[in-house]
Structures are given as structure tokens and as C-alpha cells.
LOTILO-306925 format. One record per residue (C-alpha): x, y, z; chain; residue number from 0; residue in one letter. Coordinates in pm, whole numbers. Layout:
<rs>
<<X, Y, Z>, A, NUM, A>,
...
</rs>
This chain:
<rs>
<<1234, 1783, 2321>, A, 0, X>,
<<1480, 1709, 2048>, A, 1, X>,
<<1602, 1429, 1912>, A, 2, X>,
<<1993, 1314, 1809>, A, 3, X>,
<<2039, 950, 1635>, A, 4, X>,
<<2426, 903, 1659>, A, 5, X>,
<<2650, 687, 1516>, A, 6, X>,
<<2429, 506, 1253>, A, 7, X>,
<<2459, 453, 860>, A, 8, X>,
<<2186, 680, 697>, A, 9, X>,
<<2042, 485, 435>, A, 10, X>,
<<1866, 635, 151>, A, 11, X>,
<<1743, 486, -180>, A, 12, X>,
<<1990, 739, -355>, A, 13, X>,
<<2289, 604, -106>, A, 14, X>,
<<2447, 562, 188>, A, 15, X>,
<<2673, 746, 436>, A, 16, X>,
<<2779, 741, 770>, A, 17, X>,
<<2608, 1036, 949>, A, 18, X>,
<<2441, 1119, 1289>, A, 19, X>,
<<2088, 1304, 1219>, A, 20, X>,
<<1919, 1561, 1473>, A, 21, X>,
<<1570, 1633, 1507>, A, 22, X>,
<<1376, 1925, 1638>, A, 23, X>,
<<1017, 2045, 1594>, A, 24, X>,
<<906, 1705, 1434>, A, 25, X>,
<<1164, 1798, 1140>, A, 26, X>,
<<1500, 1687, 1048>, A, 27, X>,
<<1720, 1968, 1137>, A, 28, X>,
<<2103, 1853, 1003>, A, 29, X>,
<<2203, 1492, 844>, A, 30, X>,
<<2610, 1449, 891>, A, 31, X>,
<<2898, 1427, 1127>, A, 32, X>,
<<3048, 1661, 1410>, A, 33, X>,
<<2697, 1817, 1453>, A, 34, X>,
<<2592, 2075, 1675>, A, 35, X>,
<<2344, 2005, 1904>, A, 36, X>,
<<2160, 2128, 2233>, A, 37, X>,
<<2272, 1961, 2522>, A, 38, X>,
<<1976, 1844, 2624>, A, 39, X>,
<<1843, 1665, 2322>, A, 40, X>,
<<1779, 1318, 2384>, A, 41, X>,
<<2037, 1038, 2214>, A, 42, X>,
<<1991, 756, 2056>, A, 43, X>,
<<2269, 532, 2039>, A, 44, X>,
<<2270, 365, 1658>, A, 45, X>,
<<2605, 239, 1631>, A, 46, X>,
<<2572, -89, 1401>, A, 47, X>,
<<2268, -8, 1304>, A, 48, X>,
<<2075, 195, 1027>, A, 49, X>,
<<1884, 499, 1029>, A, 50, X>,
<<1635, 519, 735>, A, 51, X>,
<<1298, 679, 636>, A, 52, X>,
<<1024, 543, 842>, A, 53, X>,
<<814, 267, 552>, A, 54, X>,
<<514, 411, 415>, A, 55, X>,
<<255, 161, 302>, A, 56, X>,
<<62, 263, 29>, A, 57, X>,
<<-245, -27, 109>, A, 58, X>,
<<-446, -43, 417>, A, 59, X>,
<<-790, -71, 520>, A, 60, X>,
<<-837, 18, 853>, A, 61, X>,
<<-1204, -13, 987>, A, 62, X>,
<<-1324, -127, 695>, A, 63, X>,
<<-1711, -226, 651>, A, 64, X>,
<<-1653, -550, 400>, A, 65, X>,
<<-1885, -790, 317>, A, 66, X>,
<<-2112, -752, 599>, A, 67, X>,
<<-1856, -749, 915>, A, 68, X>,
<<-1612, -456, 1036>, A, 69, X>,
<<-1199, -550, 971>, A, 70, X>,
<<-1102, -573, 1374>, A, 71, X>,
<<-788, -268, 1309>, A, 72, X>,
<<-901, 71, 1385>, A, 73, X>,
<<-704, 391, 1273>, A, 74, X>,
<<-545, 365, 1585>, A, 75, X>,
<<-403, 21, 1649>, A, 76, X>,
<<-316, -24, 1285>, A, 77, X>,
<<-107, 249, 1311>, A, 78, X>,
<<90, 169, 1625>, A, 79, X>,
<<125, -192, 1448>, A, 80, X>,
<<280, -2, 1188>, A, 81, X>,
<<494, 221, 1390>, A, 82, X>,
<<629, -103, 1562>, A, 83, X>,
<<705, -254, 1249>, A, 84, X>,
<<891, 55, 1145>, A, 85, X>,
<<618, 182, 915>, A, 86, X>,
<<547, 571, 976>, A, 87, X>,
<<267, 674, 752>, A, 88, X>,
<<-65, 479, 586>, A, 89, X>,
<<-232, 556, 258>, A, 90, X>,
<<-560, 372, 350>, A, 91, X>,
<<-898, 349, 92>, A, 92, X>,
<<-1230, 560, 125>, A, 93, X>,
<<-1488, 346, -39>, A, 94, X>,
<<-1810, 513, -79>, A, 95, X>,
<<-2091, 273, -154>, A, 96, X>,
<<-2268, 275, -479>, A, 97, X>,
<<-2511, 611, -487>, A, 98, X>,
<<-2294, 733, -151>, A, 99, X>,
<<-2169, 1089, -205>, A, 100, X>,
<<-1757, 1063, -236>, A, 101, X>,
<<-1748, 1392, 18>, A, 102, X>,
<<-1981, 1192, 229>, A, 103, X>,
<<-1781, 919, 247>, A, 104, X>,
<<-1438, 1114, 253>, A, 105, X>,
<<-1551, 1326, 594>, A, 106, X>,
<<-1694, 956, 738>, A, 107, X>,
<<-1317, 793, 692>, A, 108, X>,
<<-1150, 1117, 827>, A, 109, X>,
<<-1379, 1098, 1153>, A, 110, X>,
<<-1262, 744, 1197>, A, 111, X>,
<<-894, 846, 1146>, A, 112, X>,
<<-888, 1079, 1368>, A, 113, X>,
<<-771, 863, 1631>, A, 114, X>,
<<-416, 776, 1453>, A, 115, X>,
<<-124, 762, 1606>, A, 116, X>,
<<108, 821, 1268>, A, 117, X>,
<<70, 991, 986>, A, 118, X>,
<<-165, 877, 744>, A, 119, X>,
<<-359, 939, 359>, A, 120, X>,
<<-610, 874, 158>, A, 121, X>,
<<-662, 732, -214>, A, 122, X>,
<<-1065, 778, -309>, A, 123, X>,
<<-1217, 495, -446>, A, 124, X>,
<<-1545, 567, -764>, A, 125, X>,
<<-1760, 343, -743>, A, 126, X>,
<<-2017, 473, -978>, A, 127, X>,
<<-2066, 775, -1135>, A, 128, X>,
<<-2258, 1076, -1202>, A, 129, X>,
<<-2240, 1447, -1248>, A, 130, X>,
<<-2165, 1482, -825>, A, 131, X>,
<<-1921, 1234, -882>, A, 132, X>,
<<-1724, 1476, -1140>, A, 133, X>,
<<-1790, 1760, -898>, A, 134, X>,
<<-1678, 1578, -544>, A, 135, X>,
<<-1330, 1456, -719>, A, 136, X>,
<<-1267, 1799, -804>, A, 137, X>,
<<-1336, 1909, -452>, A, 138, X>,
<<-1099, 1653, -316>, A, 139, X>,
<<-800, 1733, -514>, A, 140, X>,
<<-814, 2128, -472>, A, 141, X>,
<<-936, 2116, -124>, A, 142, X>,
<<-819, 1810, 55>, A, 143, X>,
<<-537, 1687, -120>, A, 144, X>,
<<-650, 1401, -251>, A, 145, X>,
<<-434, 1301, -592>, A, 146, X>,
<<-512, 935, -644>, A, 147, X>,
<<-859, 733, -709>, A, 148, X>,
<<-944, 382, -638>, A, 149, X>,
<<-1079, 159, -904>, A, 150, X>,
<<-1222, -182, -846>, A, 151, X>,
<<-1239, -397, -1129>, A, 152, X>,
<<-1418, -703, -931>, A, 153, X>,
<<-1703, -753, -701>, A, 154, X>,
<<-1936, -789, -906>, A, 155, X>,
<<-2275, -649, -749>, A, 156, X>,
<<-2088, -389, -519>, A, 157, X>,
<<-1819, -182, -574>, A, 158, X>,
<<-1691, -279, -934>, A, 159, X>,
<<-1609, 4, -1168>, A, 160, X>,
<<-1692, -112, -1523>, A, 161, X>,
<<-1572, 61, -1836>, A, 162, X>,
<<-1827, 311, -1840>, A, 163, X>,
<<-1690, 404, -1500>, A, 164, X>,
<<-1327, 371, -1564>, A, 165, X>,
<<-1360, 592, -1887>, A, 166, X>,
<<-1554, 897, -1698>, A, 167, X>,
<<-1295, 857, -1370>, A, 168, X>,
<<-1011, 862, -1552>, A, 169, X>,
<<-1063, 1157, -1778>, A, 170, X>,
<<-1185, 1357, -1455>, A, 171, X>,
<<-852, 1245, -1328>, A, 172, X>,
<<-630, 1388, -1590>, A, 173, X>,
<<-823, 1662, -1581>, A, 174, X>,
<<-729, 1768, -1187>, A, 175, X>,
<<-394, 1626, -1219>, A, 176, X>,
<<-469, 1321, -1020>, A, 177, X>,
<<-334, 955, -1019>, A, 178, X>,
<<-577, 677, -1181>, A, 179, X>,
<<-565, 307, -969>, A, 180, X>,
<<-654, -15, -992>, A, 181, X>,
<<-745, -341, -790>, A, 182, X>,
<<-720, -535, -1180>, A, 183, X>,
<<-948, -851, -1148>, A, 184, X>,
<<-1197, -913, -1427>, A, 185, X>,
<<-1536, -950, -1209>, A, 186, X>,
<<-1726, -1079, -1429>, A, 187, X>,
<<-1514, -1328, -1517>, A, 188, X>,
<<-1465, -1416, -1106>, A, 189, X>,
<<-1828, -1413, -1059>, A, 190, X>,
<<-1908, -1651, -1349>, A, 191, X>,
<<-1626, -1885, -1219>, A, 192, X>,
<<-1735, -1862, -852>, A, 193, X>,
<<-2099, -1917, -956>, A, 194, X>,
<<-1998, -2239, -1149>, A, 195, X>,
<<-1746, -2399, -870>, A, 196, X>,
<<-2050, -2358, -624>, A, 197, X>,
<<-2265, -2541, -874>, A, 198, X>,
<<-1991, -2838, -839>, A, 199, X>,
<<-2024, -2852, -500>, A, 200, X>,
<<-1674, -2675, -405>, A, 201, X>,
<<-1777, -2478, -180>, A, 202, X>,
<<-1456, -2439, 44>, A, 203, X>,
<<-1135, -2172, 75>, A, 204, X>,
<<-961, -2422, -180>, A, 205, X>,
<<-1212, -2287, -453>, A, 206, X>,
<<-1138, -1920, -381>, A, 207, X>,
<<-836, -1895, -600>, A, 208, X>,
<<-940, -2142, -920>, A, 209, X>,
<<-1228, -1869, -911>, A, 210, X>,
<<-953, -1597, -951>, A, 211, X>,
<<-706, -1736, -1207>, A, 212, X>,
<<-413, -1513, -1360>, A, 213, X>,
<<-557, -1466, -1663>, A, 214, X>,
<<-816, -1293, -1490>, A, 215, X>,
<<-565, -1026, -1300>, A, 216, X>,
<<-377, -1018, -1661>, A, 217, X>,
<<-680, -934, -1838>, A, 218, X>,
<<-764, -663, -1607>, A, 219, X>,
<<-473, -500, -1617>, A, 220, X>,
<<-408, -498, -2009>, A, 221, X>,
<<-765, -308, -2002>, A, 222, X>,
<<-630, -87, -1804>, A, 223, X>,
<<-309, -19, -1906>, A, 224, X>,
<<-486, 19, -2272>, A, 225, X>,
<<-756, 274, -2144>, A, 226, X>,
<<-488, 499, -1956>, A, 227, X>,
<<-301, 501, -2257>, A, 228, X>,
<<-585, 594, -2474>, A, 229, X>,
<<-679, 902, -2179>, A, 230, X>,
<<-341, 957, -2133>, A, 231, X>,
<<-387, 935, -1758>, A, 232, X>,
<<-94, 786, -1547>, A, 233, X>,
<<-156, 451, -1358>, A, 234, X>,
<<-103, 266, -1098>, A, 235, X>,
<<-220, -108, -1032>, A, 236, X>,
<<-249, -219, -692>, A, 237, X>,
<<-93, -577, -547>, A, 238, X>,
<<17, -673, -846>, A, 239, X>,
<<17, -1076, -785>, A, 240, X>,
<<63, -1238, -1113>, A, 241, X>,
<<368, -1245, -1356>, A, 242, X>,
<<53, -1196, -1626>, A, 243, X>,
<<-36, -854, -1459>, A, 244, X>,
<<366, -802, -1434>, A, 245, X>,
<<399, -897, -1821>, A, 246, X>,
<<133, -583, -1892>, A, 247, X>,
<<298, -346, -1687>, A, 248, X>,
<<666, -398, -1841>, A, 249, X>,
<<494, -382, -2199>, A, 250, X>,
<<360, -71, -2111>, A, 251, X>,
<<660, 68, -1945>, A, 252, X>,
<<872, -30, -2247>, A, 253, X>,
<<659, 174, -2479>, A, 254, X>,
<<728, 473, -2249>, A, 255, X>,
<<380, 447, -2079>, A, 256, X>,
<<354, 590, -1682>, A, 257, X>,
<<215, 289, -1532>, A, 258, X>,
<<337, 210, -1192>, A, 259, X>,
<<293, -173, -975>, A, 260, X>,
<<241, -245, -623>, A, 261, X>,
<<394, -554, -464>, A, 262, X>,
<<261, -675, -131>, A, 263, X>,
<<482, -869, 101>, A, 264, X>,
<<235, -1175, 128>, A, 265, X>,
<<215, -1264, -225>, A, 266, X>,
<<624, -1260, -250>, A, 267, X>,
<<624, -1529, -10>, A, 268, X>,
<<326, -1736, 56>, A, 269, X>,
<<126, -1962, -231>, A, 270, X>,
<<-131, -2088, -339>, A, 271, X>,
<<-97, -2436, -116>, A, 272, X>,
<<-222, -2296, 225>, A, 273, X>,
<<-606, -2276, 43>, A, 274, X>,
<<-594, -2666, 89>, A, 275, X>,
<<-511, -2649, 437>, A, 276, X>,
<<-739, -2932, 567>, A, 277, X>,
<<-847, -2665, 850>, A, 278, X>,
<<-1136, -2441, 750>, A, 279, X>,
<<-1044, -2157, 989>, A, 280, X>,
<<-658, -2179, 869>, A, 281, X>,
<<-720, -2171, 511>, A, 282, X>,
<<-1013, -1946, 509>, A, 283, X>,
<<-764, -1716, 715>, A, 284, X>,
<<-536, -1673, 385>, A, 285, X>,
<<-861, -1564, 188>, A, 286, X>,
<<-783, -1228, 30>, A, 287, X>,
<<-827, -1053, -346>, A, 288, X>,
<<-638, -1118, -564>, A, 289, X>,
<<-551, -1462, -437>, A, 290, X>,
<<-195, -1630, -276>, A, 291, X>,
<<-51, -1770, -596>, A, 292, X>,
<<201, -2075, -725>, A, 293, X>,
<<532, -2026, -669>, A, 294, X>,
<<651, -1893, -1022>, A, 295, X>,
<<437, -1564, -945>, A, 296, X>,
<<661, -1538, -663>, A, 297, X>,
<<924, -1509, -845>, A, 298, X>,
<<850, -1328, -1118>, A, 299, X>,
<<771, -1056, -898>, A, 300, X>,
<<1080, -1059, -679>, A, 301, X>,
<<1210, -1008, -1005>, A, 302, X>,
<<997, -722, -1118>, A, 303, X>,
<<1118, -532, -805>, A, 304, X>,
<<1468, -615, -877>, A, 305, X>,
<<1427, -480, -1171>, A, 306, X>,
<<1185, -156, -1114>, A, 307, X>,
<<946, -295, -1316>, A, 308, X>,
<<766, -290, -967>, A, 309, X>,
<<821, -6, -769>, A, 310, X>,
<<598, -9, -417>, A, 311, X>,
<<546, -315, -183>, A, 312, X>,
<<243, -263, 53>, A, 313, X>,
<<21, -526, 276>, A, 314, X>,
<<-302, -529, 188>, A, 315, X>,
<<-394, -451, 553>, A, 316, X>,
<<-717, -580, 610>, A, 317, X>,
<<-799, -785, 879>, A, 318, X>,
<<-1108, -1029, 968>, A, 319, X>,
<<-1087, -1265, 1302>, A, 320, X>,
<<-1210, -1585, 1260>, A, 321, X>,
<<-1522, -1571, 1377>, A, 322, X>,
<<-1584, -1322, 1102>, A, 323, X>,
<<-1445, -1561, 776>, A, 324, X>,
<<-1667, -1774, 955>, A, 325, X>,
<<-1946, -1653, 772>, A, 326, X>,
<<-1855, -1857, 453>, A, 327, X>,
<<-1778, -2164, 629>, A, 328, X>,
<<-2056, -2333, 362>, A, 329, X>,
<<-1970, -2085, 80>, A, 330, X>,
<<-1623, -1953, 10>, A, 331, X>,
<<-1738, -1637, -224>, A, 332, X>,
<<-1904, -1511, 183>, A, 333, X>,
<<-1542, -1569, 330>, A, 334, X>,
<<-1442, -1190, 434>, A, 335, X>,
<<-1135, -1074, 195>, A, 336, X>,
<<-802, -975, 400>, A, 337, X>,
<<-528, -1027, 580>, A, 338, X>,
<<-297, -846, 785>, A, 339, X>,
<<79, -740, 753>, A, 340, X>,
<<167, -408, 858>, A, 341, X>,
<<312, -476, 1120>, A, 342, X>,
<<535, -706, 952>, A, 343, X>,
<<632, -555, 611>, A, 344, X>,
<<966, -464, 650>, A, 345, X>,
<<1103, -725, 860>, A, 346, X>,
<<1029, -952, 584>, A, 347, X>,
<<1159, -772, 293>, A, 348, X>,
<<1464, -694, 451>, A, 349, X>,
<<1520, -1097, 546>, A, 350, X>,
<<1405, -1181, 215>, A, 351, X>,
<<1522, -914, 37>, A, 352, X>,
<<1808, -775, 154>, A, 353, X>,
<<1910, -1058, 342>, A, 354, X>,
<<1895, -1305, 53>, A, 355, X>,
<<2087, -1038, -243>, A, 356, X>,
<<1781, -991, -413>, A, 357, X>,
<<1760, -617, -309>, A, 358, X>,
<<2044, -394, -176>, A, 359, X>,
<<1966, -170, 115>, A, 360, X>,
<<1891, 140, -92>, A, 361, X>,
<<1663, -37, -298>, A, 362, X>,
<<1498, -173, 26>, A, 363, X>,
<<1431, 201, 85>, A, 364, X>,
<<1326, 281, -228>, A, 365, X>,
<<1022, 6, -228>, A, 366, X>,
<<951, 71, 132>, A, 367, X>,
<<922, 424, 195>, A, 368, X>,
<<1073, 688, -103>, A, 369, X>,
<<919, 513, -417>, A, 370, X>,
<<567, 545, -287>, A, 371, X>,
<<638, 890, -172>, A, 372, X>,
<<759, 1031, -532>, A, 373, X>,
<<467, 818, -692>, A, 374, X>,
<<211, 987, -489>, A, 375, X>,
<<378, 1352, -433>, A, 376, X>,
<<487, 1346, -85>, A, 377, X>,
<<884, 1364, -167>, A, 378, X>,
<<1087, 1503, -6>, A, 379, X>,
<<903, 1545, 269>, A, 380, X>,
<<857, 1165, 342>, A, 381, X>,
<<1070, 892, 232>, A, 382, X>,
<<1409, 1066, 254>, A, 383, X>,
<<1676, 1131, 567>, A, 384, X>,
<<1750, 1480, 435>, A, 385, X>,
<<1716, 1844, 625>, A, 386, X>,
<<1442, 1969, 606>, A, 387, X>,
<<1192, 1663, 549>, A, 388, X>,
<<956, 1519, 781>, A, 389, X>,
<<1151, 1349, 1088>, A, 390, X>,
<<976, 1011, 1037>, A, 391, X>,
<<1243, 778, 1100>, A, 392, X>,
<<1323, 402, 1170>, A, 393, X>,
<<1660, 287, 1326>, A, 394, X>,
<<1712, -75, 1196>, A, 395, X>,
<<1903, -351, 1399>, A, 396, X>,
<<2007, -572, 1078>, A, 397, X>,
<<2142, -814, 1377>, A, 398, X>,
<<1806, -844, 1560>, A, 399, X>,
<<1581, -1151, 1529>, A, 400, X>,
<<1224, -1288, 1597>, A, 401, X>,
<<966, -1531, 1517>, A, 402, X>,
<<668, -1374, 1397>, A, 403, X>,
<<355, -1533, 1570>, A, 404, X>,
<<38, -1414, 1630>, A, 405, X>,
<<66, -1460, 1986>, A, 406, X>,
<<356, -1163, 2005>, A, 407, X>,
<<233, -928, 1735>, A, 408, X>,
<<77, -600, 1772>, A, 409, X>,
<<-203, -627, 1530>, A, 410, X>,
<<-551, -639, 1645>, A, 411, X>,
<<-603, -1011, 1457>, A, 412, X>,
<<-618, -1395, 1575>, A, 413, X>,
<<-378, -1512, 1279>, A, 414, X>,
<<-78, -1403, 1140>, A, 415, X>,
<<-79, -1537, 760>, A, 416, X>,
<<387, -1509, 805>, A, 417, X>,
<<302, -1740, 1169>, A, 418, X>,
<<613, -1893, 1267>, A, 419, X>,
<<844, -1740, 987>, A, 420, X>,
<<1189, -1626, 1191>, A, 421, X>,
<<1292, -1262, 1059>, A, 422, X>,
<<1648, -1116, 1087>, A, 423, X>,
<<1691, -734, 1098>, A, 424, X>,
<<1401, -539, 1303>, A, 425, X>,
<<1286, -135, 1384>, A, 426, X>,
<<1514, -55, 1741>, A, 427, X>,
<<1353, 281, 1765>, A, 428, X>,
<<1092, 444, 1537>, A, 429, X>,
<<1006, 804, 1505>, A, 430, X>,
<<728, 973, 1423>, A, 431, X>,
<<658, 1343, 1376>, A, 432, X>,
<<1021, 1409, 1523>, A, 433, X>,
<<882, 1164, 1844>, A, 434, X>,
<<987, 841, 1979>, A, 435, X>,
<<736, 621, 1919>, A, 436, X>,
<<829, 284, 1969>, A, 437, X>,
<<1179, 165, 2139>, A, 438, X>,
<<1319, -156, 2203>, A, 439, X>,
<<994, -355, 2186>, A, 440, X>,
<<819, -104, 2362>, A, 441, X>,
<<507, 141, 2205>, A, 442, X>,
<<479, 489, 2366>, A, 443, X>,
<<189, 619, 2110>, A, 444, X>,
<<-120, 835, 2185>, A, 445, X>,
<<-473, 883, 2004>, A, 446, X>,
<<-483, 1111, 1754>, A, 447, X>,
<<-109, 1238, 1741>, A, 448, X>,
<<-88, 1135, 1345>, A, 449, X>,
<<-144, 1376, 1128>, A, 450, X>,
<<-370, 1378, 787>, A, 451, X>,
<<-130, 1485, 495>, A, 452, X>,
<<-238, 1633, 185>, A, 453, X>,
<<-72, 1531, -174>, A, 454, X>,
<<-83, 1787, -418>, A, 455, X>,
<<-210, 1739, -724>, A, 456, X>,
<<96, 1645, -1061>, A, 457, X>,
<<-71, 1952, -1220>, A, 458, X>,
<<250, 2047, -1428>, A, 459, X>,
<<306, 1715, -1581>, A, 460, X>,
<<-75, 1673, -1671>, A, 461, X>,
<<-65, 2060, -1795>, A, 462, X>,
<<210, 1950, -2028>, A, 463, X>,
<<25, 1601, -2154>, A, 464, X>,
<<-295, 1820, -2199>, A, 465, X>,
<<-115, 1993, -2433>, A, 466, X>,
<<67, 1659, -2642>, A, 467, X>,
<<-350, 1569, -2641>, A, 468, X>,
<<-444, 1927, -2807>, A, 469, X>,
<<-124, 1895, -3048>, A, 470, X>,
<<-200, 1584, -3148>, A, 471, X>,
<<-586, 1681, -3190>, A, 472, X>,
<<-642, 1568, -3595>, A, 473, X>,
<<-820, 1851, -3770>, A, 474, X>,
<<-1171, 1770, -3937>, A, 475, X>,
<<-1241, 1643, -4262>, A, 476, X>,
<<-1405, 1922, -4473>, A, 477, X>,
<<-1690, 1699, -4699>, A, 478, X>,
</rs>
């Protein structure tokens, strides 16, 4: 069956134009007006409303084992969260545990995905290192199209990366043409902290964040910014959530550096405040890394997207009931990290972007859907309303209203950290794969009708830096 979208604005971050779009064979067959289409095709009425690419969030952690509990979302209801929301595609996070074979790990996370109902990805995460470790990355990038690896810089213990780490992972990267990223905490510097609030006695969710200052994330993310630059190896720093982190990245930038930030919708809008909550279960339901922050992060960041110093915005996706963040009722550092969002995303950055001036609707698109897509070489065939590409689309009511609650949403979580916030401008119809997916409040999905997409590799730019590197090569001293 195809698909015709008539009488909508197609918005795309490069512009706008008035245009009906038909859709055939899970592709985008013609963008424009007076089209041609089979009389059977199925029509979507979008008249006052706007047809863009479907989002594509760049952060999730479906299924997640965490800290000794499961997050509640499986590959499956995350993603029809997602498709309700208007979100069409996931990059989620294998993390092998220390000593755990990365192909291991890999084949475990595609098993669970199987069951998705959009399209979704996958960024590798090193968590130590060895010879296999060299050898497995390579595999992943030729064979499975893997082109991005995870890097935590905190949790102490577990999964951090140190420098050691970080030095060997990021030279393997630029050798396979792959992207280098962060979660930019110093760990030791949260574990000392976290140690020495216990030792006080403050053992609450109020602690979690003075155990995770900014200078922390700032620190973190100068290091680095500084060892990508010394590798050459591009970068990209995950929920960027402090105007410290921010500072780093626009130094970088300015000195012509490839370093690339991720926004995520919580940390635009919510602060620091709701850790004091005199509720345990409502502020421990907040707790996530790196912590909600004081209001001037907000708006630094709203800035650094206005800007492009920022170019992604993502969620975090993560989600822990809270009978599961009950576990550090007596201890915050045992409070599960995560929260949810996916669902939720692009309602609030169009109300808060869009609908405030801070962003214009093409830039909405870029830091939804087409940004993250040219970052991690999937353009043009996501992110774009363009023949040819990938019909993942969402038609956008900019008149349409709700009031987000936990009660209503999708996601499979007792708390919604955005509860009670009322959003203007909402996904009418989305489509996935060139099929309706959700319409009108309603979710026609099915198990296992995503699709895993490969990213290749950046090969020709790294090629070309691989050669600055042997240019700039200084010859030996003959003694």
C-alpha cells in the first residue's frame, strides 16, 4: 500500500516549501505539487500542518542491565513510545562489561532488538581494553556498521574508560574511520565526592548532584577535547549539561577542531531544585548522570543550540520504576541512573523551542532528526523529506495540545520527570518504513518491523587526516 501526505508544508533543516510527498515501498517516491499518484494510495490529509523527517534520537538505553536492576523499556515499547512521539529511529548503547567480548556483547543487544518496531542503531561502548578489543572494533565497523564508540568517563569501579583506555580506543577509531564519544564526568573526582557526602551523613537524592559538580563535566570534557585533538580523532560528547562542558566544546570548535555536543531535552528545562523534593520516590525519580542543573546551564545551552555550538538533542532514555531507585533509599550513589523522554522529545522542543523564538522550524529539524543523521552517516537517507530517502516521516499539528502525565504516556515507566508540563504542537500521523504507524493518538505497530541500519564508516575524511598526521610526521634527529 502506498502512501500520499497532501497539502502540508515540508519542512527541512535546509527550508521549507509547500509540497504534497508520496510514498511507496517504504521510500519517498516524489516531494512537490500536482503529483502523480495511484489511485489507490492511501491519503493523508495535512493541510495546516507539517510534514518533516521522523526525530532520530541519538541516546537510549533500552533494556539496559544498570546497577543491579533491568530499565522497565524493552526494544519494543521504547520504540512505539518513540514512534508516538514522532521519533522514527534509536541509536541505543551496547555496553559490554569489563573482560566481556565487544562481539559478545554486540550479538546479545541485537537479540534483544530484535523485537523493534522502528528503526534503530547502535554506538559500542570500550570499556577496557586489550588486543580482542582492537580486533572486535574492527569487526564492527567493516562488518556491522558500527561507526561510533562509547566512552564512559565515570563509574568508577565499572564501566569507566580511563586514559589508558581513551588513548588505545581512540587511535583504533581513527584508524577504521569511526566516531570517538563521550559521557564526560571525571569519576574519580564523583567517587571521591560521593564517598565524602556519605561520610557527612547525606545520604539522600539531594546529594546526588553536589557529588557531580560542573567542574567535574568541564574537566572531562577539556580531557577529551585535548586527547582527540592530539589523535586527531573527531568527537562527540554526549548530554552535554553544563555551560563548562559547552565553554570546551566552542573553544575547540573555534580552533577548527571536529567536536560535536549532544543536548537532551530534560536538562534544557528542568534543574537542579527537584533533588530537594521532600519526597524520596519523587526526587530519587530525577536521579540521572550527569545531573539536572541550576538554571544558568539551561540557558547557556538553549543558547549553544541557537547557535550550533550544539548540534543534537537526545533523552537519555533510560528508565527505572520506583521500586527499582528504591534500592538507594539509604544511599543515593545505589539510586538507579535514568529517566525517560522519548516519547516526549519533540513536543517539548517545539513548545520551547520553536514556540518561544529560540529555534525556527528548520532548525527544529536540524537538532531533531538531520543533524544527528549527517553526524553519524545516515544522510540522506534519514533526516531529510527528499526522493529517494527513507520514508520515515512525522506530520506535525503545531495547533495540537496536551498535558504530559504519566498517567497518558506511552512509556513503560511510573513517572514522567516533564509531569504536568502542557505542550503545544504534537505528531498527527507518524511513518515508519513508508507505514503508518501511529495516527491520531492511536499506535498500529508490530514486533520486530524496525529495521537494524548500518552507518558506514567516514573513511575518506580520516584517509585524508591520516595523511595531514604523516605530513606533519617531524623527521629524526641524526646525533
Amino acid at each position: 500500500m502506498s502512501l500520499f501526505i497532501r497539502g502540508g508544508t515540508v519542512i527541512n533543516a535546509d527550508g521549507s516549501e509547500r509540497a504534497d510527498v508520496y510514498i511507496e515501498g517504504g521510500l519517498i517516491k516524489a516531494v512537490g505539487q500536482d503529483l502523480d499518484v495511484p489511485s489507490d494510495a492511501e491519503v493523508i490529509d495535512a493541510h495546516g500542518q507539517y510534514v518533516m523527517p521522523g526525530g532520530i534520537d541519538p541516546h537510549t538505553h533500552m533494556q539496559l542491565p544498570f546497577m543491579g536492576t533491568v530499565a522497565t523499556e524493552d526494544f519494543f515499547t521504547g520504540t512505539a513510545a518513540a514512534l508516538a512521539g514522532g521519533t522514527t529511529m534509536i541509536i541505543d548503547f551496547v555496553i559490554p562489561n569489563p573482560q566481556q567480548p565487544l562481539m559478545e556483547a554486540y550479538q546479545i543487544w541485537r537479540g534483544w532488538a530484535e523485537k523493534a518496531c522502528s528503526d534503530y542503531s547502535f554506538h559500542v561502548a570500550v570499556t577496557w581494553w586489550d588486543d580482542s578489543v582492537n580486533v572486535d572494533m574492527g569487526r564492527l565497523v567493516r562488518d556491522e556498521g558500527v561507526n561510533s564508540f562509547k566512552h564512559f568517563m565515570a563509574y568508577k569501579g565499572a564501566i569507566m574508560a580511563d586514559d589508558e583506555i581513551l588513548y588505545n580506543s581512540f587511535t583504533r577509531a581513527l584508524e577504521l574511520g569511526a566516531m570517538a564519544t563521550v559521557h564526560a564526568e571525571n569519576g574519580e573526582m564523583v567517587f571521591q565526592l560521593q564517598q565524602k557526602l556519605l561520610a557527612t551523613g547525606m545520604t539522600g537524592p539531594e546529594a546526588h548532584p553536589l557529588s557531580r559538580p560542573p567542574a567535574a563535566e568541564g574537566e572531562a570534557a577539556n580531557r577529551a577535547i585535548r586527547l582527540a585533538e592530539i589523535i586527531g580523532v573527531p568527537l562527540y560528547i554526549v548530554h552535554v549539561s553544563t555551560k563548562d562542558a559547552l565553554d570546551e566544546i566552542i573553544r575547540a570548535r573555534g580552533n577548527g577542531q571536529r567536536v560535536f555536543g549532544e543536548a537532551l531535552a530534560g536538562h534544557l528545562l528542568i534543574d537542579d531544585s527537584v533533588y530537594r523534593h521532600p519526597d524520596f520516590e519523587t526526587a530519587a525519580a530525577y536521579v540521572m548522570s550527569p545531573p539536572f542543573r541550576s538554571k544558568e546551564h539551561q540557558t547557556a545551552l538553549w543558547k549553544g543550540l541557537q547557535s550550533g555550538s550544539l548540534q543534537t538533542t537526545a533523552t537519555d532514555h533510560c528508565c527505572f520504576c520506583a521500586d527499582q531507585k528504591a534500592a538507594g533509599r539509604d544511599d543515593f550513589t545505589l539510586i538507579p541512573n535514568g529517566t525517560a523522554g522519548v516519547e516526549d522529545r519533540l513536543s517539548i522542543l517545539w513548545t520551547h523551542g520553536v514556540g518561544t523564538g529560540k529555534l525556527t522550524r528548520e532548525e527544529f529539524v536540524a537538532v531533531t532528526s538531520a543533524n544527528t543523521a549527517k553526524i553519524f552517516n545516515i544522510y540522506p537517507r534519514k533526516g531529510v523529506i527528499r526522493a529517494g530517502a527513507d520514508a520515515d516521516i512525522v506530520v506535525w499539528d503545531p495547533a495540537a495540545s496536551k498535558t504530559i502525565s504519566a498517567k497518558t504516556h506511552k512509556q513503560n515507566i511510573d513517572f514522567n520527570i516533564f509531569e504536568g508540563m502542557t505542550v503545544t504542537g504534537l505528531a498527527s500521523h507518524t511513518i515508519s518504513g513508508g507505514k503508518l504507524r501511529y495516527k491520531e493518538g492511536e499506535l498500529m505497530v508490530e514486533k520486530g518491523s524496525g529495521s537494524y541500519v548500518k552507518r558506514p564508516a567516514f573513511q575518506p575524511m580520516f584517509n585524508a587526516l591520516e595523511k595531514i598526521a604523516v605530513a606533519n610526521k617531524p623527521t629524526p634527529v641524526k646525533r
